[in-house]
N, CA, C and O atoms as a printed pandas DataFrame, in Angstrom:
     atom_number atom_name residue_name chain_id  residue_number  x_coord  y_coord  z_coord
0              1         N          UNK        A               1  -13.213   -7.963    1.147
1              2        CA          UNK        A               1  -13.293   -7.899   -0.307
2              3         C          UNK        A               1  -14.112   -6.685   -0.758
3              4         O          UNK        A               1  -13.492   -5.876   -1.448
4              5         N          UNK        A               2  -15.373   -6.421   -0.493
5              6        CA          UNK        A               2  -16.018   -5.127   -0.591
6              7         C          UNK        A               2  -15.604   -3.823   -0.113
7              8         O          UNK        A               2  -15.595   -2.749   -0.715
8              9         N          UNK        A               3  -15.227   -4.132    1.192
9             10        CA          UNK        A               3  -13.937   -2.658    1.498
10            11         C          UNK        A               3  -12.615   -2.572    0.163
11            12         O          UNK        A               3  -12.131   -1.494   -0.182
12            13         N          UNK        A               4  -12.252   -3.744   -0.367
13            14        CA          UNK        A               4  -11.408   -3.458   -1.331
14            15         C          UNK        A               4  -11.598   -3.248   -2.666
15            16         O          UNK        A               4  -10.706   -2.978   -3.471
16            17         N          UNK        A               5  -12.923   -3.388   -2.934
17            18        CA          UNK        A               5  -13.503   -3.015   -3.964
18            19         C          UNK        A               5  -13.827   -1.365   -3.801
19            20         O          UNK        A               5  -13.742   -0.433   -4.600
20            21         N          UNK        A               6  -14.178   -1.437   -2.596
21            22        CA          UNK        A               6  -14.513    0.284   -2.775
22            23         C          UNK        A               6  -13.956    1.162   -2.608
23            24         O          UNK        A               6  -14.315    2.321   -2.813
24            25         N          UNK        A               7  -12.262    0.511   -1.913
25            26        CA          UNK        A               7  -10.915    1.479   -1.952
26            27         C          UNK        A               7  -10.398    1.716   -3.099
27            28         O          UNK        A               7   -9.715    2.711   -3.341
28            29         N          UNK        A               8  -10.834    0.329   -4.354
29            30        CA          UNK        A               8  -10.420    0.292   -5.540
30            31         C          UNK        A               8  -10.804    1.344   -6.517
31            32         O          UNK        A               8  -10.000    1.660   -7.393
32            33         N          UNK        A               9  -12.424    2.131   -6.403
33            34        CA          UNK        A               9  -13.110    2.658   -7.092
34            35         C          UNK        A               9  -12.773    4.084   -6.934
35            36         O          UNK        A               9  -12.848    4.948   -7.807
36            37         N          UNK        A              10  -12.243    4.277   -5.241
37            38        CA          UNK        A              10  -11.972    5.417   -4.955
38            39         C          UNK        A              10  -10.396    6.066   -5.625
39            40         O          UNK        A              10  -10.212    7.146   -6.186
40            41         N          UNK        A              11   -9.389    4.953   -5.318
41            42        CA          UNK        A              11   -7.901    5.227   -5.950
42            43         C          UNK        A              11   -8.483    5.941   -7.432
43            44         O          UNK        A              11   -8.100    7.054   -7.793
44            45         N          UNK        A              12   -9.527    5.057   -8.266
45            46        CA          UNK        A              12   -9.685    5.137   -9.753
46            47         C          UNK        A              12  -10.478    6.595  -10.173
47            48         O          UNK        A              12  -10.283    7.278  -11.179
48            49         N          UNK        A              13  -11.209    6.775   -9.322
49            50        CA          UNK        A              13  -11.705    7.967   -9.286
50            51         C          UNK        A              13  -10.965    9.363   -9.553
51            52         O          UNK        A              13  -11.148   10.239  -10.398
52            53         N          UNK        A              14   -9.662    9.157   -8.035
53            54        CA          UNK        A              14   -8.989   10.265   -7.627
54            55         C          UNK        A              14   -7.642   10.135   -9.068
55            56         O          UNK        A              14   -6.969   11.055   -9.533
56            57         N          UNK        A              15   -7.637    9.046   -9.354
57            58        CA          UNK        A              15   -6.698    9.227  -10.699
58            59         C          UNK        A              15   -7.113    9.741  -12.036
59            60         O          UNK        A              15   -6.484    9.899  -13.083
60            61         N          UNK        A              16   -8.627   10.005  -11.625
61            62        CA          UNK        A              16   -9.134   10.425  -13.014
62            63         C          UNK        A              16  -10.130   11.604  -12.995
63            64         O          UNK        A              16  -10.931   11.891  -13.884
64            65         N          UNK        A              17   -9.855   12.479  -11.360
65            66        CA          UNK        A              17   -9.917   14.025  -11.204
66            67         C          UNK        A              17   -8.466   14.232  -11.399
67            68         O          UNK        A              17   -8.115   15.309  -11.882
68            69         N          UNK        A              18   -7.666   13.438  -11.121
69            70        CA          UNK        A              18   -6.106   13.980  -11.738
70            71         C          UNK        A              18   -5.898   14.474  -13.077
71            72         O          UNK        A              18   -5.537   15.535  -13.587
72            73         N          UNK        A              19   -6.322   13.119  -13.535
73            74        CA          UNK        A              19   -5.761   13.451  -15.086
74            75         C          UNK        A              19   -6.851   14.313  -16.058
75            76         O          UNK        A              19   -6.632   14.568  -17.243
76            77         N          UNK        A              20   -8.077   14.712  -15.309
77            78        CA          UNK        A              20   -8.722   15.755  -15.930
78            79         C          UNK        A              20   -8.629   17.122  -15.594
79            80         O          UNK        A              20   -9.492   17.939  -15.917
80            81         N          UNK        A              21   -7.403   17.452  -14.826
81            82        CA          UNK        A              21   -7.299   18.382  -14.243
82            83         C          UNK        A              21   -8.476   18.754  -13.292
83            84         O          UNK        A              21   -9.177   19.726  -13.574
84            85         N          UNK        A              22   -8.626   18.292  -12.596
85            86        CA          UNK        A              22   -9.843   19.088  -11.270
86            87         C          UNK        A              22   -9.315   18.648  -10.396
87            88         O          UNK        A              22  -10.058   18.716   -9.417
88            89         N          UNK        A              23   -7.876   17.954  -10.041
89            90        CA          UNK        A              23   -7.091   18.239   -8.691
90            91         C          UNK        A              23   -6.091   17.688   -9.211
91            92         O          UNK        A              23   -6.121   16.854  -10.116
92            93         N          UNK        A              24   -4.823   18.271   -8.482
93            94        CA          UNK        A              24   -3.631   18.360   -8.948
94            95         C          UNK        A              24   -2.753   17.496   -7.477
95            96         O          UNK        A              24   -3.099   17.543   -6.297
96            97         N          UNK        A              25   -1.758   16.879   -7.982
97            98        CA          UNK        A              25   -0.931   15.516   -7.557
98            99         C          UNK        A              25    0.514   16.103   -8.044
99           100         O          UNK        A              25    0.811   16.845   -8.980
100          101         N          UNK        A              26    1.512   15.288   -6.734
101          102        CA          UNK        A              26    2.849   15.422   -7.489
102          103         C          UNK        A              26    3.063   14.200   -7.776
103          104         O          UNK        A              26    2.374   13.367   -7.187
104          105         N          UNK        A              27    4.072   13.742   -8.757
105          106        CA          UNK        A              27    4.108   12.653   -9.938
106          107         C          UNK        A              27    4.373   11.751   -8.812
107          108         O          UNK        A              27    4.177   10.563   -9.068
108          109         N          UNK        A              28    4.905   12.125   -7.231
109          110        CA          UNK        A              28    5.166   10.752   -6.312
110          111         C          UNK        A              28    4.172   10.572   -5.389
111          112         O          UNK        A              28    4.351    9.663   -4.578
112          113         N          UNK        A              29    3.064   11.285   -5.306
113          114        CA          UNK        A              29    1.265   11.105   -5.470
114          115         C          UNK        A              29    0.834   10.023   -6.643
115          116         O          UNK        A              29    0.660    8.840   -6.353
116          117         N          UNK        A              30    0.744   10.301   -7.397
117          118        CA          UNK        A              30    0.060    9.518   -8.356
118          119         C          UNK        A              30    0.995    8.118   -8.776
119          120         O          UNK        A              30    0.456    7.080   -9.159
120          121         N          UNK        A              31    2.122    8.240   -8.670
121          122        CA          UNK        A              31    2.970    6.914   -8.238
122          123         C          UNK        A              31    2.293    6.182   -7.519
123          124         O          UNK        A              31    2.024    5.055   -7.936
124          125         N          UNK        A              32    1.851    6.588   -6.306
125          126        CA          UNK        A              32    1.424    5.610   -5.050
126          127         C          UNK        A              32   -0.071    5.886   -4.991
127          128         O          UNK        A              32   -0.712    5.628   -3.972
128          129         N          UNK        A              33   -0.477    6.268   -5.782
129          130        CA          UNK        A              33   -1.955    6.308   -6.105
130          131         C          UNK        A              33   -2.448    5.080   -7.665
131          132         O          UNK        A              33   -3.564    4.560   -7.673
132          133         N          UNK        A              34   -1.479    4.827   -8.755
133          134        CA          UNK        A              34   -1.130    4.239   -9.493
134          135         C          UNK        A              34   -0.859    2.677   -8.922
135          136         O          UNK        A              34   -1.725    1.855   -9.223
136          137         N          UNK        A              35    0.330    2.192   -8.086
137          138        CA          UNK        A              35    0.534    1.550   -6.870
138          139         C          UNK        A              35   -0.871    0.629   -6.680
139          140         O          UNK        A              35   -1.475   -0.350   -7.118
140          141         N          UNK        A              36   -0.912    1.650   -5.742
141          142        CA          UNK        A              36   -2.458    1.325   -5.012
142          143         C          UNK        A              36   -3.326    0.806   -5.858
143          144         O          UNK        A              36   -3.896   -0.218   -5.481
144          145         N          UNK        A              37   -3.615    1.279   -7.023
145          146        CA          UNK        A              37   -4.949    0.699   -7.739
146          147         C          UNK        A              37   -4.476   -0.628   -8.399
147          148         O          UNK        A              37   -5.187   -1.595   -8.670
148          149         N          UNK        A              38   -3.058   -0.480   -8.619
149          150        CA          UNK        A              38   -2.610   -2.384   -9.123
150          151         C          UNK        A              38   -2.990   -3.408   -8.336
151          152         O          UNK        A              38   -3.607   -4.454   -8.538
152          153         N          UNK        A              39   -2.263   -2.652   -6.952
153          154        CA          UNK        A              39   -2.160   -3.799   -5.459
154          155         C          UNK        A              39   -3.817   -4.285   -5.862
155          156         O          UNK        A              39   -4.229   -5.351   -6.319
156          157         N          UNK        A              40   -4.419   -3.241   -5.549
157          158        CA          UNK        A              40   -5.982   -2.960   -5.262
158          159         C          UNK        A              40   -6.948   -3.925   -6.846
159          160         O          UNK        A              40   -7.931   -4.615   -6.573
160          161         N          UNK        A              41   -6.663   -3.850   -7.734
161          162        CA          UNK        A              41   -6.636   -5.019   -9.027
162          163         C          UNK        A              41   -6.593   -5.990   -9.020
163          164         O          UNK        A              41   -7.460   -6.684   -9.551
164          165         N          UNK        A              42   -5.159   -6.643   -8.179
165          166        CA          UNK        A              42   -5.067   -7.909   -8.105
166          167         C          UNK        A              42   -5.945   -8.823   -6.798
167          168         O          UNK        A              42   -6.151  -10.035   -6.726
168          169         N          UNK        A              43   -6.273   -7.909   -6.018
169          170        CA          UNK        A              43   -6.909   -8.448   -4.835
170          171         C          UNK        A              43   -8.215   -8.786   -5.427
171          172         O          UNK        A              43   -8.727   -9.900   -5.313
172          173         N          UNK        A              44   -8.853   -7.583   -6.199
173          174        CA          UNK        A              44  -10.690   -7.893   -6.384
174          175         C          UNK        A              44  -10.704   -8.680   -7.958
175          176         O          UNK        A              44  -11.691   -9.190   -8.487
176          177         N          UNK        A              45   -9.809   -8.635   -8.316
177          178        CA          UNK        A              45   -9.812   -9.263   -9.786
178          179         C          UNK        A              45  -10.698   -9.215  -10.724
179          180         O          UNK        A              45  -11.433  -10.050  -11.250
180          181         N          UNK        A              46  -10.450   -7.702  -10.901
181          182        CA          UNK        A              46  -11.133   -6.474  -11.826
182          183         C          UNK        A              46  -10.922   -7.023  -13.277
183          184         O          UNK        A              46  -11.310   -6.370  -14.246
């Protein structure tokens, strides 16, 4: 549960150097980075 909490923080992170531009993703990156933080949501029940 704590490993998935802190995979959770990391997906959320890297989606939001995305969308501030300070690293750049192709849209089927951030698909499965997007993905990931749902899967990753429903497990820690954010």
């Amino acid at each position: 549960m704590a490993a998935d909490l802190e995979h959770f923080f990391y997906v959320q992170e890297a989606l939001q150097f995305i969308s501030s531009g300070k690293a750049q993703a192709t849209p089927e990156q951030i698909d499965s980075l997007e993905e990931a933080l749902r899967t990753l949501q429903s497990k820690v029940q954010i």
